[in-house]
N, C-alpha and C positions, 0 to 999 in steps of 0.2 A: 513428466509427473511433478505436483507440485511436493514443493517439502512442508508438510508438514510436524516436520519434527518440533516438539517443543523449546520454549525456550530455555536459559539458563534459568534455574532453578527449580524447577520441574518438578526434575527427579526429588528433590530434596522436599517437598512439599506432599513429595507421597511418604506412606508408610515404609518403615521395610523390607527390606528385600532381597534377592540374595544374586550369587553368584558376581564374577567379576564385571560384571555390566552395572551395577548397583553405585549409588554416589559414593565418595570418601564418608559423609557423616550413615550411612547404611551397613556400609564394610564393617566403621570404627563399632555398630553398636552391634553386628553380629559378633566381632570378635569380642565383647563384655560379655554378651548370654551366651558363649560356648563356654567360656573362661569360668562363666558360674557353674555350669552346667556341671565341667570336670572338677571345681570347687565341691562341687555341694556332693559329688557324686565320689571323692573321696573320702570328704569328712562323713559319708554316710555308712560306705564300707570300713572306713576306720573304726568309727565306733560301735559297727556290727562285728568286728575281730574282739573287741575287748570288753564290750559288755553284753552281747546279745548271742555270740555262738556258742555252740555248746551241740553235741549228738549228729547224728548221719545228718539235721537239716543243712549242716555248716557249706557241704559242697554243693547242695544247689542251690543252697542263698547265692555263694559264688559264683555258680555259673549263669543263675540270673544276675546278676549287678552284671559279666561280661556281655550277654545277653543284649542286656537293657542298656549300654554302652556301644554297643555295635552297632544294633539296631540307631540310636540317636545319629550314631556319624554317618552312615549309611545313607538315612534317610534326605541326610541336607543335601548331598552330594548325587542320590539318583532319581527321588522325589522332592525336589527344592519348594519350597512355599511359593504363591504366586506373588504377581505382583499387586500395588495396590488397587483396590477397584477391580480389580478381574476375579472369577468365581475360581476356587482351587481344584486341580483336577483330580482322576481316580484314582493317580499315584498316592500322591499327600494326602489324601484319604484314608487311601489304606495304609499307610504307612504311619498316619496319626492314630489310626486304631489300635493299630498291631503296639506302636510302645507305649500307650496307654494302658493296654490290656497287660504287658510285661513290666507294669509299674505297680499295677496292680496287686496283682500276684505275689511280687517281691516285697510290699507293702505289708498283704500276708505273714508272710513270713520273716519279716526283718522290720520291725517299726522304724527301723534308723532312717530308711529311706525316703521319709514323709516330703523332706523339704526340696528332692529330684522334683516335686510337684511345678516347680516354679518354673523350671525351662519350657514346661507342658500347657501350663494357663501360658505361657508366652506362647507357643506356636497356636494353640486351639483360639486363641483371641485375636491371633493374628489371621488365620487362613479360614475361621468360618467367620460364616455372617452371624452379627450380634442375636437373631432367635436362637442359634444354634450355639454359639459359643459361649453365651449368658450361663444357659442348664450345665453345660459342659463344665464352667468353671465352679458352678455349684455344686455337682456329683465329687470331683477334686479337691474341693474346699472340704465334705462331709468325709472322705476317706482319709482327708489329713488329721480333721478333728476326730474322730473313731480311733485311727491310730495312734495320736495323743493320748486320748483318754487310757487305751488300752494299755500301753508303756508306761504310765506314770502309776509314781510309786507314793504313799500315803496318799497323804488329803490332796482331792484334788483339786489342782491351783485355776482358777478361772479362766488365766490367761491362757490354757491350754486350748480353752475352750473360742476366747473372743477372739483371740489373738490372730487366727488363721482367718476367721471368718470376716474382720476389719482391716485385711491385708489382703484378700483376694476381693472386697467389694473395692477396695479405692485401686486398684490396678486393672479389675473390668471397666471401673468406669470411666479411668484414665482411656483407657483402651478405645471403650464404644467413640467417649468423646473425640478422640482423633482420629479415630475413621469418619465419625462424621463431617469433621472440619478439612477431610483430607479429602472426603468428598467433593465435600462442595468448591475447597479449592482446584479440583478438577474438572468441574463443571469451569469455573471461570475461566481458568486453563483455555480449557477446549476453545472457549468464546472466544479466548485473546487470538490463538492461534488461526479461529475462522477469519475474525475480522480481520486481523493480518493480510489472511491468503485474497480477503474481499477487495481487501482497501491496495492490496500490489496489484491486482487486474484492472481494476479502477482506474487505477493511476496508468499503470498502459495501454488501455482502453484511452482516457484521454489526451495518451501522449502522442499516440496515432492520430488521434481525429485532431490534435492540434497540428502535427505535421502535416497531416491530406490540407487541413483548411491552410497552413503556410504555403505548402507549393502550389496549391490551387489559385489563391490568392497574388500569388508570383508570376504563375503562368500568364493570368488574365493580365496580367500588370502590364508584362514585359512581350514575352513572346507571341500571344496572340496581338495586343495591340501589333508589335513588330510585322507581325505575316501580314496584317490588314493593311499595313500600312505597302508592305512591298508588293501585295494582289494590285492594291489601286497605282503604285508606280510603272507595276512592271503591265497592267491595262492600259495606262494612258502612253506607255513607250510603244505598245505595239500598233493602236491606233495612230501616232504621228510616226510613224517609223515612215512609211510611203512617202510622206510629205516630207517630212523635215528631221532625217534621222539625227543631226546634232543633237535635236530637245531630246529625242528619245534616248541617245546615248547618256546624258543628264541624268533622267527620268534612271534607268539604269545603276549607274553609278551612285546614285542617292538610293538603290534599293539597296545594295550591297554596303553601303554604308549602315540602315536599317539593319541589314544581316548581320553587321561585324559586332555592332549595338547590340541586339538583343544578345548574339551569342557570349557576350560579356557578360551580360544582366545574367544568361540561363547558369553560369560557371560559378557564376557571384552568390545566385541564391540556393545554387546547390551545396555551399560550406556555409549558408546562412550568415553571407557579408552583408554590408550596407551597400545600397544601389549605387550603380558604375559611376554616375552621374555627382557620389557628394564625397568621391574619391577625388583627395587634396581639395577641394574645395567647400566653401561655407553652402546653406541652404540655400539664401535668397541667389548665390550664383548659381547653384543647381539650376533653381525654379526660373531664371533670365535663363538660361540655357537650353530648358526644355521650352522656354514661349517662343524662340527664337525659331528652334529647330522644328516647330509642331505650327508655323508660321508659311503659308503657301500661296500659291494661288488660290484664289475665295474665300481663305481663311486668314484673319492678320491676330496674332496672338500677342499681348501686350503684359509686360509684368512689371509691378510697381510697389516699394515697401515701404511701411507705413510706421513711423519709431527704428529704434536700433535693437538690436540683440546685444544687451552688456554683455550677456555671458556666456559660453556654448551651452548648445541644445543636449540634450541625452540623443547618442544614436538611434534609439529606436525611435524617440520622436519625430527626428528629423528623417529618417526612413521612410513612416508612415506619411509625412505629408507631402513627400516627393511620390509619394505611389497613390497616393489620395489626387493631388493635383495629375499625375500620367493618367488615372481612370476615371476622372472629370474629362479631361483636355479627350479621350478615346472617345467617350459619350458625345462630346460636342460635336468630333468630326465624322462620326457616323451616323448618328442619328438626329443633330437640330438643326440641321440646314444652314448654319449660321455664316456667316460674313464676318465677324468680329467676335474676340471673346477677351475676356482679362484675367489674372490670377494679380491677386494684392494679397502678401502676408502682412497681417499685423501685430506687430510686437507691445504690448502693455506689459504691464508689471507682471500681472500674475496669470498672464494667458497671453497666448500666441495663435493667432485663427488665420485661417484659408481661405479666400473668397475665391471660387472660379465660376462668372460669369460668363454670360453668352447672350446675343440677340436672336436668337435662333427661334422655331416654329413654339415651343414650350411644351406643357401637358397640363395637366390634373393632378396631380400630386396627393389627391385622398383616394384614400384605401379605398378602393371598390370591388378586392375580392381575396381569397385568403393569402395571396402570396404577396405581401405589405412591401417584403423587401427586393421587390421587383426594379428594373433599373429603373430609372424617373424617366429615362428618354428612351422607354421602349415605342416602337410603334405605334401612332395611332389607329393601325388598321391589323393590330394585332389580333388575333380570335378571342373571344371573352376566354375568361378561366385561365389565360396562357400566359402563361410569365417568360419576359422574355431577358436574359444575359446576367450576367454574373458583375458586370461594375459595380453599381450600389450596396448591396450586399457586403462584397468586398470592401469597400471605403467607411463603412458602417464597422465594420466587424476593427478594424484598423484603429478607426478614431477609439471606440471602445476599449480595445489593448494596451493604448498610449493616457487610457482615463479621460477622454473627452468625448467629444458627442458631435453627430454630424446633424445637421437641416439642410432641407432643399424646398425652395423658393419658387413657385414656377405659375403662372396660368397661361392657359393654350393661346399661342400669339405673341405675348409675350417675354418670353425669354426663359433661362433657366439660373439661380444661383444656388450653389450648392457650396455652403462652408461649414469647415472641421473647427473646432475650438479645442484646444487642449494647454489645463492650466499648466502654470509654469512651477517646476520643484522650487523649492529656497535654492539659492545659489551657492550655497557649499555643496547639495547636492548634486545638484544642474554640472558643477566642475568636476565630479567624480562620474559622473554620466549614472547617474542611479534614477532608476527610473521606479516613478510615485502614479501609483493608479489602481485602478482595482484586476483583481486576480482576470486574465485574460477567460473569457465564455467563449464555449464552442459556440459555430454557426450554428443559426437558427434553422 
């Protein structure tokens, strides 16, 4: 399940609110309005003991004030107010009814109690919606000013009269006003929180599809070339085995060699190291290493470089074009028929490119149908619409991640070249291995 729990501040942004789930500034301001509450609700009975009792009314003024006392504690404790934004239920309903009605009454009969009105626009302004609360704070407003006028003694003073009614219009208004702003900051809220929950599935959403396209890419790289490579050893061992089983035990032992190789590479890219091949050693010995080893009968592989490397490569760069040149060199020996091929890095100042040529049969190299990034030496006797192998694709998506761009060179007959270009960081960079390029894109 996701969380969405709000974030820090939240709470404090809403109105309000009770019980011990409620922020510290929520707590700090119920405990002010109960503190008034019993404030205003002593000085109210106090000065009903010494100027306003008198006759049998005196014990039920007091059992209303205990009443009307009870009822307040009662109600916070088994009918709590809701929270902000949510409608209040039948409890605080009734329970705002009932000590309204017992405020009333006591109002009645004791004018002292006028100013208990305040704890009550505080709950009624709080727990209804301002159509409802608005009247309500004006029926409260009219029975404080009634009971003013009714208690006061000679001429009567104005401010008995304005006084309630320009204290209960700027504390509704206060009121409406922050509920509306506690709205709409809940609205935002909710936003922050969705995008949130959006923007973490997103994100591993595309941490997965950059994984699958990593080991995808790895796969094709290493272990597929590897198995193709020890299919066609371990065929042409069992074909000379009759004749001449020396070559075939070669042919053999160069597969298991293949075998020991890949199963390095599979170890290597499974904790997403750099390829077996540029372990203790620079690039250009890699890239002599692999033209050496990918150098056979009918095929002679040649590598030559072109400038120096003043300065180290960023590992990932030099990753990618040891795995750009392995699924060049795979393309060549499977599908262009070739006799000879070359790999030439070239070092400049602010770019370092790949050339891997071939003599071999070539192709067409324009788009002629929607799968664009089809390998360049797929078949020519492939079925239309049919895309055929995962190299190009891969060496495409590679040069991309490292910030450079790959082209491929080819017409039918004549050969194929296919080179990566990828510029080169500033060289304080370049010696901390940071790598400069644009944000890696899923495959296409």
């Amino acid at each position: 399940m996701e969380n969405t729990e709000a974030p820090p501040g939240v709470r404090e942004a809403e109105g309000p609110g009770t019980g011990s789930g409620g922020s510290p500034d929520e707590r700090r301001l119920l405990v002010v309005v109960h503190a008034a509450f019993l404030l205003l609700l002593g000085s109210s009975f106090a000065r009903f003991l010494t100027r306003d009792q008198g006759g049998p009314r005196t014990a039920w003024v007091a059992g209303l004030f205990a009443v009307f006392a009870l009822l307040y504690g009662l109600g916070h404790l088994l009918a709590p107010p809701p929270r902000a934004g949510t409608p209040p239920d039948a409890r605080h309903l009734v329970w705002l009814a009932s000590v309204s009605a017992v405020w009333a009454a006591l109002l009645a009969l004791a004018p002292s109690a006028t100013w208990c009105a305040m704890p009550l626009l505080f709950a009624g302004l709080y727990a209804l919606p301002p159509r409802i609360a608005v009247p309500l704070a004006a029926v409260l407003t009219a029975l404080v000013v009634v009971s003013e006028v009714r208690a006061a003694e000679g001429p009567l003073n104005p401010n008995m009269v304005v006084a309630p009614i320009a204290v209960a219009a700027v504390a509704t208004a206060v009121f409406v006003h922050l509920q509306r702003q506690g709205a709409r900051q809940r609205a935002l809220i909710d936003d922050l929180v969705r995008t949130r929950r959006d923007l973490a599935a997103t994100e591993r959403r595309a941490g997965v599809l950059a994984e699958r396209q990593r080991l995808s890419a790895e796969i094709h790289d290493t272990l597929a070339q590897g198995l193709s490579s020890q299919r066609m050893l371990l065929q042409a061992a069992q074909r000379v085995w009759p004749t001449d089983p020396e070559t075939a035990r070669a042919h053999v032992r160069e597969a298991a060699d293949v075998t020991a190789r890949s199963l390095a590479e599979a170890r290597r890219f499974v904790h997403d190291l750099a390829p077996a091949d540029l372990a203790g050693q620079s690039l250009p010995a890699a890239l002599a290493a692999l033209a050496e080893r990918e150098s056979g009968p009918g095929l002679t592989v040649g590598f030559h470089l072109v400038g120096d490397l003043h300065v180290p490569l960023p590992e990932r760069t030099e990753a990618a074009l040891l795995r750009i040149a392995q699924g060049a060199l795979a393309n060549v020996r499977e599908h262009a028929a070739a006799t000879r091929a070359a790999l030439t890095l070239t070092c400049l100042d602010e770019q370092i490119s790949l050339d891997v040529a071939d003599n071999g049969r070539g192709f067409d190299p324009a788009p002629t149908r929607p799968a664009t990034l089809a390998s360049p030496t797929a078949r020519p006797t492939a079925a239309p619409g049919r895309t055929r192998g995962h190299g190009l694709p891969a060496m495409r998506i590679r040069a991309r991640q490292s910030g450079g761009t790959l082209t491929v060179e080819s017409a039918p007959g004549e050969g194929t070249v296919v080179t990566a270009a990828i510029p080169l960081a500033p060289a304080e960079a370049a010696r901390t291995g940071t790598s400069y390029g644009p944000t890696p894109e899923p495959a296409a």
